[in-house]
Structure formats: C-alpha cells, structure tokens
C-alpha positions as CSV (number, residue, x, y, z in Angstrom):
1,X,-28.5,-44.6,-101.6
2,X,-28.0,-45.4,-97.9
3,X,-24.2,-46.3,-98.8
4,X,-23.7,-42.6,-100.4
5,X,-25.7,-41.1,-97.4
6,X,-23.4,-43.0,-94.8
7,X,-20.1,-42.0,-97.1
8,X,-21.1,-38.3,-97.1
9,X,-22.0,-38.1,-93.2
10,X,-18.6,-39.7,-92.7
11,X,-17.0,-36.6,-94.7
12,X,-18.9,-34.3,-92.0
13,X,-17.3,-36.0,-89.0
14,X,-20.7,-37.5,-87.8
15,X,-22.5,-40.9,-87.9
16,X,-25.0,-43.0,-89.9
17,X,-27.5,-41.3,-87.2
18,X,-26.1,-38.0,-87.5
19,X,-25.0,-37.6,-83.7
20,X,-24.1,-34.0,-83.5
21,X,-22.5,-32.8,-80.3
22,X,-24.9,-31.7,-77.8
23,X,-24.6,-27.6,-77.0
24,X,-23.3,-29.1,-72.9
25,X,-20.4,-31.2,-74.7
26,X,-19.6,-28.2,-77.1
27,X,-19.3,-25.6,-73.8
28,X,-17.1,-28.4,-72.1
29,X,-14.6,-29.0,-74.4
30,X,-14.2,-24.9,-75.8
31,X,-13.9,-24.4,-72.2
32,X,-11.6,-27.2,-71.1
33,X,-8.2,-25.1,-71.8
34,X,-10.1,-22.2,-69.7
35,X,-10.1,-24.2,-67.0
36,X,-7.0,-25.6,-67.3
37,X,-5.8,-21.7,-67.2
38,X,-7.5,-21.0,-64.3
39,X,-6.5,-23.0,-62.4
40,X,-3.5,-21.3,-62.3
41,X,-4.8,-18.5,-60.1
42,X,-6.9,-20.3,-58.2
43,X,-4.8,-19.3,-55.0
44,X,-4.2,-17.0,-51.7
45,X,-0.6,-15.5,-53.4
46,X,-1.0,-11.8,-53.9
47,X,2.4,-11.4,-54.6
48,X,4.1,-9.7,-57.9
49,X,4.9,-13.0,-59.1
50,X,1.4,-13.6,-59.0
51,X,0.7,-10.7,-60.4
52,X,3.2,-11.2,-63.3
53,X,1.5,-14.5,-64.2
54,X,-1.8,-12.6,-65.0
55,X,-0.2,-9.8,-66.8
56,X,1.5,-13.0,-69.3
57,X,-2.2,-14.3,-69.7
58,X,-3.0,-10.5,-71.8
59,X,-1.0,-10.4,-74.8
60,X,-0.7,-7.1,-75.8
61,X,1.5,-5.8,-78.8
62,X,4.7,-6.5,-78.5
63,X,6.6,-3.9,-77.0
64,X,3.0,-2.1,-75.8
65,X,2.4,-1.4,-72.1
66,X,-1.4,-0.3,-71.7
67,X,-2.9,1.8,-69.6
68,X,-5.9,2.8,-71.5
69,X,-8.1,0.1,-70.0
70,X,-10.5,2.9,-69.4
71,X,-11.2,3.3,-73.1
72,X,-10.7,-0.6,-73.7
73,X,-9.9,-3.1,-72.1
74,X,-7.4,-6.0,-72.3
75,X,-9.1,-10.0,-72.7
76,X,-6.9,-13.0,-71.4
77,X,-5.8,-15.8,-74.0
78,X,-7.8,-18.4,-72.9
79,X,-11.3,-16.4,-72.9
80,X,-10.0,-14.8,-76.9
81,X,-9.6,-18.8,-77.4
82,X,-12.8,-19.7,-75.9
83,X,-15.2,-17.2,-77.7
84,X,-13.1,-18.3,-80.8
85,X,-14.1,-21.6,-80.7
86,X,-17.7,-20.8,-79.8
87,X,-17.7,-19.0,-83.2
88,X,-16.5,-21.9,-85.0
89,X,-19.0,-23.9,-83.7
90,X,-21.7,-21.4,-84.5
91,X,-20.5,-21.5,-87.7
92,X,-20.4,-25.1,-87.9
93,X,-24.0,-25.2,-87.3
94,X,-25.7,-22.1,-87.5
95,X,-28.9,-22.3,-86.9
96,X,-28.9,-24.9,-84.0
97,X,-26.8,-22.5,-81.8
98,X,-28.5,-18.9,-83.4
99,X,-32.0,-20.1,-82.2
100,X,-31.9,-22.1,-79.4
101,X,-29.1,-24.4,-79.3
102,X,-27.4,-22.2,-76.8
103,X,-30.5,-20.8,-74.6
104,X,-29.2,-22.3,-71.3
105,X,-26.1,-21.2,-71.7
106,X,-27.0,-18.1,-72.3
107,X,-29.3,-18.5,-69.2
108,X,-26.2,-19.7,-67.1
109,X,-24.4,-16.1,-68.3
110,X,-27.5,-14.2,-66.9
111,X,-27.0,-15.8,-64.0
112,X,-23.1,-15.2,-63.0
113,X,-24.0,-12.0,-64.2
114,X,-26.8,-11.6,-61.3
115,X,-24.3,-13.6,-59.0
116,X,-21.7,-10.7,-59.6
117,X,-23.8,-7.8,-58.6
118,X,-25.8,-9.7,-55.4
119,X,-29.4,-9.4,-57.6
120,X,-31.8,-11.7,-59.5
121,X,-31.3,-12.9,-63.1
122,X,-35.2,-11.3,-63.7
123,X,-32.9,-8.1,-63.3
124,X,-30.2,-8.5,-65.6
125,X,-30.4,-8.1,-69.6
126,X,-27.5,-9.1,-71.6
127,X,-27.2,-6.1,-74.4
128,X,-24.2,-4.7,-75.8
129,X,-22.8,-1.8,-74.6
130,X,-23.5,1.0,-72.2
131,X,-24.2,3.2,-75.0
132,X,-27.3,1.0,-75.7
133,X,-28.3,0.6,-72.2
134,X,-28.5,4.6,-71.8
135,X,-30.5,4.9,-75.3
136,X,-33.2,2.5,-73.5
137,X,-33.8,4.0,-70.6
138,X,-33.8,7.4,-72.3
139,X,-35.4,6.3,-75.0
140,X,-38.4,4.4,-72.8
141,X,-39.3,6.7,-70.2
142,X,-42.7,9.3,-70.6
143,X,-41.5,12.1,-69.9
144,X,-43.6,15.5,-70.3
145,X,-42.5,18.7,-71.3
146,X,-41.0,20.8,-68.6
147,X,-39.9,17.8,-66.9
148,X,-36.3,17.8,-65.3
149,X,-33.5,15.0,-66.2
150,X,-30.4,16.1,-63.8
151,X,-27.1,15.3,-65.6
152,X,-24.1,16.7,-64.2
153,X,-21.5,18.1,-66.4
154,X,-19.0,14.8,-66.3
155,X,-21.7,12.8,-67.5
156,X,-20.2,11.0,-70.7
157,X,-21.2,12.0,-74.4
158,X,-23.2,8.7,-74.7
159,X,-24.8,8.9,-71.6
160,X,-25.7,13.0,-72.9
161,X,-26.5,12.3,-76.4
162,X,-29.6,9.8,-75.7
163,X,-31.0,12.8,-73.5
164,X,-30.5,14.9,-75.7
165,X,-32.1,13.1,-78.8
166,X,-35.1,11.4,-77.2
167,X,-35.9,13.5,-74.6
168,X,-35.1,17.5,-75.0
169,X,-36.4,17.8,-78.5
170,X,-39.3,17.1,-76.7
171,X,-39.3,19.9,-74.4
172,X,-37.9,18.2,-71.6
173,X,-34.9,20.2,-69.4
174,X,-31.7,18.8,-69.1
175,X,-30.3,20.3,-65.9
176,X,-25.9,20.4,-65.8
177,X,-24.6,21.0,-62.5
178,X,-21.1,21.6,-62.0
179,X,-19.4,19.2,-60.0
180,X,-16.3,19.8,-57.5
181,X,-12.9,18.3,-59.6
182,X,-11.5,17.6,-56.0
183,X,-13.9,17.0,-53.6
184,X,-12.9,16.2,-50.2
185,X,-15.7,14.1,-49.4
186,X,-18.9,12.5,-50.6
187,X,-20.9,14.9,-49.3
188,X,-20.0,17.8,-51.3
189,X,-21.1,15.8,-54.2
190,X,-24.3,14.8,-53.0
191,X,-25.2,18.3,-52.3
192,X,-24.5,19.3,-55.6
193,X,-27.5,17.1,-57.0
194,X,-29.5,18.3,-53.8
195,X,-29.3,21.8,-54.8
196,X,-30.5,20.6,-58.3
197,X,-33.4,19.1,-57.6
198,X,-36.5,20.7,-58.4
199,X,-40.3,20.1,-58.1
200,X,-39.9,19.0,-62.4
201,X,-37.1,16.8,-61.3
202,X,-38.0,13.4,-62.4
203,X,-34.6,11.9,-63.4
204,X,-31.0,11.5,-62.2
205,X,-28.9,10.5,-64.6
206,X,-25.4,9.5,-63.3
207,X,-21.9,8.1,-63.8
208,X,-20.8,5.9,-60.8
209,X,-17.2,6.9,-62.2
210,X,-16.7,9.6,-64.5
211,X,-13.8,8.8,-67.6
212,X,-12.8,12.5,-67.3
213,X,-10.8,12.5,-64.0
214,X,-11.2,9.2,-62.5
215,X,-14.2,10.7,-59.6
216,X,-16.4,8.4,-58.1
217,X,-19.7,9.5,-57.3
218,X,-21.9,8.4,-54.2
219,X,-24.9,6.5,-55.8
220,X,-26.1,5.2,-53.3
221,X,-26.5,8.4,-51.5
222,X,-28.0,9.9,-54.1
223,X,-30.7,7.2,-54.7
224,X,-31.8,7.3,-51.2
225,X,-32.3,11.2,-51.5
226,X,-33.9,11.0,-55.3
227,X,-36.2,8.0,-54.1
228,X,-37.4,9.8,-51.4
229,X,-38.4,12.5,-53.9
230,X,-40.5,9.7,-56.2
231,X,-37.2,10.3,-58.9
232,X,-35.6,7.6,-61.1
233,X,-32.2,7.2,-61.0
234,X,-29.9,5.5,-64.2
235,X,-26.3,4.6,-63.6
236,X,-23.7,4.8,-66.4
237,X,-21.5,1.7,-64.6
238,X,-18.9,1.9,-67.9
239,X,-16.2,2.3,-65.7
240,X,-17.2,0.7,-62.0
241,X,-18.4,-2.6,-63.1
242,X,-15.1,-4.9,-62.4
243,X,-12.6,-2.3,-60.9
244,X,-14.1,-2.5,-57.7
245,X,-17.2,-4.5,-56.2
246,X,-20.5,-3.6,-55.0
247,X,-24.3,-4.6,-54.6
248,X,-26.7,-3.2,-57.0
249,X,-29.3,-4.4,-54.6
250,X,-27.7,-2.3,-52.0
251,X,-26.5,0.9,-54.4
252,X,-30.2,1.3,-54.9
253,X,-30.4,3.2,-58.5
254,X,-33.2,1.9,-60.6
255,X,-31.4,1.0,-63.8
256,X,-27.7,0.3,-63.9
257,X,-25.8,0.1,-67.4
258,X,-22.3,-1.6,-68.1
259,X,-19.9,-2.0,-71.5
260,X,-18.5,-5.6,-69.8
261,X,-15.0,-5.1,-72.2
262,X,-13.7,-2.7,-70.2
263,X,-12.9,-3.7,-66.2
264,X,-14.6,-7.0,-66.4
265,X,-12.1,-8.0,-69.8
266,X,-14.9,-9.8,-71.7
267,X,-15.0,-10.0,-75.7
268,X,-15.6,-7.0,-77.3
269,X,-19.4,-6.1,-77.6
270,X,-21.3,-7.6,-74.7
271,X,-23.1,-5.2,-72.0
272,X,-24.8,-5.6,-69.2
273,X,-28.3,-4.2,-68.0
274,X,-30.1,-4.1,-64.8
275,X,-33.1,-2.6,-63.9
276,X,-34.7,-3.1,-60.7
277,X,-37.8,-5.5,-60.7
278,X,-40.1,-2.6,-60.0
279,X,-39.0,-0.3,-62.4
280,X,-38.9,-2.7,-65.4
281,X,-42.0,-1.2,-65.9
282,X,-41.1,2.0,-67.2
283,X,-39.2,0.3,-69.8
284,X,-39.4,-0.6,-73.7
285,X,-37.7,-3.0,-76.4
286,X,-35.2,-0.5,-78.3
287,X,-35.9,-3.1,-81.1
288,X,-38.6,-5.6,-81.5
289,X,-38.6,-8.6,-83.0
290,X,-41.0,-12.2,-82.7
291,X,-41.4,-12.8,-79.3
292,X,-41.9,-9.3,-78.4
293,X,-45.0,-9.8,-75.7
294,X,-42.2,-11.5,-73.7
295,X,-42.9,-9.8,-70.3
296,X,-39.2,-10.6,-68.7
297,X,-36.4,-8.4,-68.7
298,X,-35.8,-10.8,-71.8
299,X,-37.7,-8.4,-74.0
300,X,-34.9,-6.1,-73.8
301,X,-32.5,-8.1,-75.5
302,X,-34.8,-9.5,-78.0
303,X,-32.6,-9.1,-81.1
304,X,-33.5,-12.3,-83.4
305,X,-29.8,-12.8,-84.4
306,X,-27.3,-11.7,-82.4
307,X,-23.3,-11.8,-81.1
308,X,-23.9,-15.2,-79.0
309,X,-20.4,-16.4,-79.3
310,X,-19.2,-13.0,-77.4
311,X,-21.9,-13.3,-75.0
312,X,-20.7,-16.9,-74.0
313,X,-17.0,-15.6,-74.0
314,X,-18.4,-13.0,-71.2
315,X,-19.3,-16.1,-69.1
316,X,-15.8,-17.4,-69.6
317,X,-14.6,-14.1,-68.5
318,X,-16.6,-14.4,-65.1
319,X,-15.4,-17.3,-64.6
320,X,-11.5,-16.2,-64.8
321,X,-12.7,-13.1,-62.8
322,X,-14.5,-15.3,-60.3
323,X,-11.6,-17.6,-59.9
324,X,-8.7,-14.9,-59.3
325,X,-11.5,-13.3,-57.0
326,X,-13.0,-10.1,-57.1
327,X,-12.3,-8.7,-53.4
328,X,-8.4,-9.9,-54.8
329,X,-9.4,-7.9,-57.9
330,X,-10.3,-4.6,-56.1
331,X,-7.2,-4.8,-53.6
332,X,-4.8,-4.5,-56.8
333,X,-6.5,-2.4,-58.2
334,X,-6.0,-0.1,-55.1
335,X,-2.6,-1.2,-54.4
336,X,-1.1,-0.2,-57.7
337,X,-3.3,3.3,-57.5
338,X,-1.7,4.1,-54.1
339,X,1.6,2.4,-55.7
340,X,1.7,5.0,-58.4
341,X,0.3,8.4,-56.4
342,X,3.3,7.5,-53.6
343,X,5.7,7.7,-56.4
344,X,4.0,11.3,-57.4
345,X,3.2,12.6,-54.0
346,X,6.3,15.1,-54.3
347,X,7.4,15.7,-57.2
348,X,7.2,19.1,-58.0
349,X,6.0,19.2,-61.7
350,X,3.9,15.9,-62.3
351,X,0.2,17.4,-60.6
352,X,-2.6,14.7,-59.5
353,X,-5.8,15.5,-60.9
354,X,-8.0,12.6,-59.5
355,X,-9.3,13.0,-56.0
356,X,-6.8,11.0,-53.3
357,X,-9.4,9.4,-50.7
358,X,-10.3,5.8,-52.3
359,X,-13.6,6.2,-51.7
360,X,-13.7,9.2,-54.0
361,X,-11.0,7.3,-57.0
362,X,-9.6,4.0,-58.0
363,X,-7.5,2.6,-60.6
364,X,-8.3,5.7,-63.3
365,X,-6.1,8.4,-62.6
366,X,-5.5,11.8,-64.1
367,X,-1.4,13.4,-63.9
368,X,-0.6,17.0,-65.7
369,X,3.1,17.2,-66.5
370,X,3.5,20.9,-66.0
371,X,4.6,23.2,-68.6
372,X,3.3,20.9,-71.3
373,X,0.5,20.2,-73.6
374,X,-1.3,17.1,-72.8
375,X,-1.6,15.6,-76.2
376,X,2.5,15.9,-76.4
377,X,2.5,14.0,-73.4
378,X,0.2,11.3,-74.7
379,X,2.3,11.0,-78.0
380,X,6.1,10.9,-76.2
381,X,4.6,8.2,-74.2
382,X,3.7,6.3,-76.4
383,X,6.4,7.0,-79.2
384,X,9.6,6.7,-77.0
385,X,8.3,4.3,-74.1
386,X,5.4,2.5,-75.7
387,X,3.0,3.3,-73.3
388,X,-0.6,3.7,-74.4
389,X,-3.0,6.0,-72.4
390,X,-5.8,8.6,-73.0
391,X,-5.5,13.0,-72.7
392,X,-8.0,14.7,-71.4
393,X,-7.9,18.4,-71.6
394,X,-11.6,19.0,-70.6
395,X,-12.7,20.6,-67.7
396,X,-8.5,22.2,-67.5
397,X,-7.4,18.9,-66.7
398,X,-4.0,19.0,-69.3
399,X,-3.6,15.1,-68.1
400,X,-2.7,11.7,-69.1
401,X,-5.5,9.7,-68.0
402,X,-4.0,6.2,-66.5
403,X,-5.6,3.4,-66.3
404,X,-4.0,0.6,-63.7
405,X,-5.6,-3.1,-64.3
406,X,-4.8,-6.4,-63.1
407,X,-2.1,-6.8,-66.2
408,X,-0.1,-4.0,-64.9
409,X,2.5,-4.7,-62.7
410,X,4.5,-2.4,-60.2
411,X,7.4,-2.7,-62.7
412,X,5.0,-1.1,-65.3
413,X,4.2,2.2,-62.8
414,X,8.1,2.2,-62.1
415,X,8.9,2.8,-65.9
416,X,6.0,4.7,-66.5
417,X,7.1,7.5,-63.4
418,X,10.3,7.4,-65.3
419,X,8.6,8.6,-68.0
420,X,7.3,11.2,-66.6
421,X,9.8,12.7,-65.2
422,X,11.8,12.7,-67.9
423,X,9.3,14.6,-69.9
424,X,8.4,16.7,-67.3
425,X,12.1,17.6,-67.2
426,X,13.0,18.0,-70.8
C-alpha cells in the first residue's frame, strides 16, 4: 500500500511526505522573471530610449497604437506572466491558496497599496473596481429624505447611478451643478460646489479627474470647505490613481475609490478603497459572508472566494510602478501632454478641449477636428492609422479623447498629429 502511495505522489511532483511548496517559495519563483524585468528600469535615464524600452514591455495588437488608456489600460508582459502563473498555482491547489494559503500576501498588497497613497493599511480595502467602491459608499450611508448629495454634472454614470439607485428613490436630492469646461483656475471650481451647498448638504460626491474632458478638480480644497460644514466627501479616483501622485492623507476626502487597471496597469479587475479611519464608520459590507463581525476595513472585501491571482498580479504591478518610479511616472506623463498640445497650439482646425494649466489636466486630453463629426474621427483613426482612442460628444465636446501613458512614445504623438491633420484637412 505504502509502495502505490509513494508511486502516485511521485506522479504529482511531490514526496513520500507530500512537501508542497510553501505560498513564500511559490511568490518567489512566479516573480523571479518580474524581477529580472525590472531591473531593467531600475535607473536615472529619462530618455526616449528609455522610454521605448517600456513601451516594448506592453504588447499591444500588432499594428495597434493605444491611446485609450483612459477606458483601459495596458499591463506589462512580465506582470500578465506573473498573475498567470499565480493562477496556475491556484489551480494546482485550490483550496490552500483560496482560503488562506495566500493571506500574507495579500496582506503585503494592502500594504504597497497604503505605501503608494502615504496612509495606513487599516485604510485601504482591496475590491474590484471603482464602480463597486461608489455602490458602497452610496449604498452604506443613512441618509434622510430631503438630504443633499452634490454631484456635479461630469460625475461618471457609475459614480451617478449608485446615487441614484440607493439613495434618491429614497427621497434624497441629488444636486448637479454645472461646472466651467475651461476654467482658468482652481478657484472657479471650488466655487461652484460652494454655491451648492446648502443647510441639507450632507455629501460631495466627486471625480478627482473627470473621463469627459480630461479636468482635474481641486479635492483637496473642496474637503477642507465640506469638512468645515460637517459633509462627507467620496472621491471617484478612476482616472488620478497612477497618472500623477498624491497623499490621500493630505487630499483629505473621506472615502477615495480606484479601478487599479487603468493608470496603475494592474490585471484586469482589482480596485482599490480607502476610507479614512474615522469615517469607516459610516460604512457597510456590500456582501456578507462568514467572518462578517470583522471590524477592519477587511469587512469590506469579505467575498469568501474571490480573484486572488489578480489581486497578487496588482502587487506585481506596484512593484514595476515602484521601480520605474512614480515622480518619473508623473513627469512623462506631463512631458508627452505638453509634447502633444505644442504640436496643436496653432493649428487652425484641431481645437483643445481640456484645460492647459497642469494643475487643471494631465495625460487625458480632448482635440475637436473642426468641421467633423467626432465618431468619424474616432473610426479614420483607427481604420487608416490604427490608433485606438475614445469620442466624446457630451457636454459639445465633438473630440477624440487621448489618453498619453508611459507606453506611448513621442514618435507615437508625432504620427498621431499627422493624423490629424490630415483629417482635419480632407
């Protein structure tokens, strides 16, 4: 009996004492190649060779040059082979690594996650998507009829709809302000939500960028002036998290919500959650499960069986973002916006739609080709040049939206102004 019991552990790959791999010798070796990878960019160089080398690290389609990172973004090679080998060891083992088997890696995600926004890992839930993070807060908070939730009118549908659902049918206002497509400065913005604030006020709901036009809005100005009015304040981060750093200590806002497969280029369905320590209280599971008296931020993200392999790949993804360096990160970012609005500034029928000042934009920005429909624009892009971006023709905006990450190169926004023109002149 013992000699068929050793023959059939041999078939499996393990010993007579079935020594399985440990969870720490399974992240080593899926990430081994990872770090091989990076460190490749584990350098001062800034220059487009540089920048070339990360762009050969995205495979895209072949004969596809994106700039729709605002509706999805790209993921590297090494973290798509990273979370694909996390999977196969899931798989290999299922329960070990669906219940326990990967808690403190999981645990060593939270806390790169808390490490990129300057907070504690008691503040940070890892969910899915932003879409679920707005659904919770929406979805949690006690509203009472004739209550006030502020939402302005570039708030996103998903970041609308859970307003809408849990909240209105309940009597409670939802108040749209109009906000300026060009503003010159911060301040005009924050006025706008100061001439919307009433006595019923009890919420501001708000995108730190808006997807229409590329706008970014002054947070933390706007938590400062809420808080001193005893009002919550919940930040759709969809499009902020990644493009550009910050402090969520320092922003202020009491809940902050991120889709992590957009700017920060992690596997596809992992999210981020904050909410500030003393606000957690305001909040409740969206699904509960065993373990639900958990008192932690954990209790959020309570889901019994969940996309752990993705969630692991995020971590590999903080890693490569940590390593190329997110100050480094930012400055691209930048560079190629101002790269790509120089090569507009005078041309006579391609129109800026995205305010100039890089406090008020960053790498999403809006260009109508006069004299032509937007969706026509989209569609020669992409069918003649093989450029992928996102219309918008809310709000009169008749633009490409344009979406400049660190896989685009210079040579990209060279062939895409060509582009341009030549539709615009056509």
């Amino acid at each position: 009996m013992e000699h068929h019991r050793r023959k059939f552990l041999k078939t499996l790959g393990v010993g007579a004492m079935g020594a399985f791999a440990s969870p720490t010798q399974i992240w080593a070796k899926t990430t081994a190649d990872l770090q091989q990878t990076l460190g490749l960019f584990d350098t001062e160089d800034t220059s487009e060779a540089y920048w070339g080398n990360v762009k050969s690290q995205f495979p895209f389609a072949e004969g596809l040059t994106y700039f729709n990172n605002g509706s999805l973004g790209g993921c590297p090679k090494a973290i798509r082979q990273a979370t694909h080998e996390f999977r196969d060891t899931l798989d290999d083992f299922p329960s070990k690594y669906m219940w326990g088997g990967w808690n403190e890696e999981k645990e060593t995600v939270r806390k790169k996650t808390a490490s990129l926004f300057s907070v504690s890992p008691e503040e940070i839930a890892l969910i899915h998507n932003t879409t679920e993070g707005m659904n919770l807060i929406a979805r949690s908070l006690e509203l009472q009829k004739g209550d006030e939730v502020i939402l302005a009118d570039h708030e996103h549908s998903s970041a609308v709809s859970p307003w809408k659902v849990w909240q209105e049918s309940k009597g409670i206002q939802l108040v749209r302000p109009t906000l300026p497509m060009l503003p010159e400065s911060a301040d005009e913005i924050v006025e706008v939500y100061k001439k919307s604030i009433t006595v019923r006020t009890k919420v501001i709901s708000i995108c730190h960028l808006v997807n229409t036009n590329g706008m970014i809005l002054p947070v933390k100005q706007i938590s400062k002036m809420a808080h001193e009015k005893g009002i919550l304040v919940a930040v759709d981060g969809a499009q902020a998290a990644g493009m550009f750093t910050f402090d969520l200590e320092d922003l202020g806002c009491d809940f902050y919500t991120v889709s992590a497969h957009k700017w920060l280029f992690s596997p596809k369905g992992v999210g981020i959650f904050y909410a500030r320590e003393e606000s957690q209280k305001h909040l409740k599971p969206l699904i509960v499960a065993r373990g639900y008296k958990d008192s932690s931020i954990r209790r959020l993200e309570n889901y019994n069986t969940r996309n752990l392999p993705e969630v692991l790949g995020f971590g590999a993804a903080l890693d490569y973002r940590e390593t190329i360096g997110g100050k480094k990160i930012e400055a691209r970012i930048y560079e190629l916006k101002e790269y790509f609005r120089n090569a507009l500034e005078t041309h006579p029928k391609l129109i800026l739609k995205t305010p100039k000042q890089d406090s008020l934009s960053g790498g999403i920005q809006v260009v109508e080709v006069l004299g032509k429909d937007v969706q026509d624009v989209k569609d020669r892009l992409f069918d003649e040049y093989g450029m992928d971006c996102r219309p918008m023709s809310t709000f009169g905006l008749n633009g490409v939206r344009l979406s400049f990450a660190i896989f685009n190169t210079k040579k990209d926004i060279d062939r895409l102004v060509v582009a341009l023109d030549t539709i615009a002149n056509s």
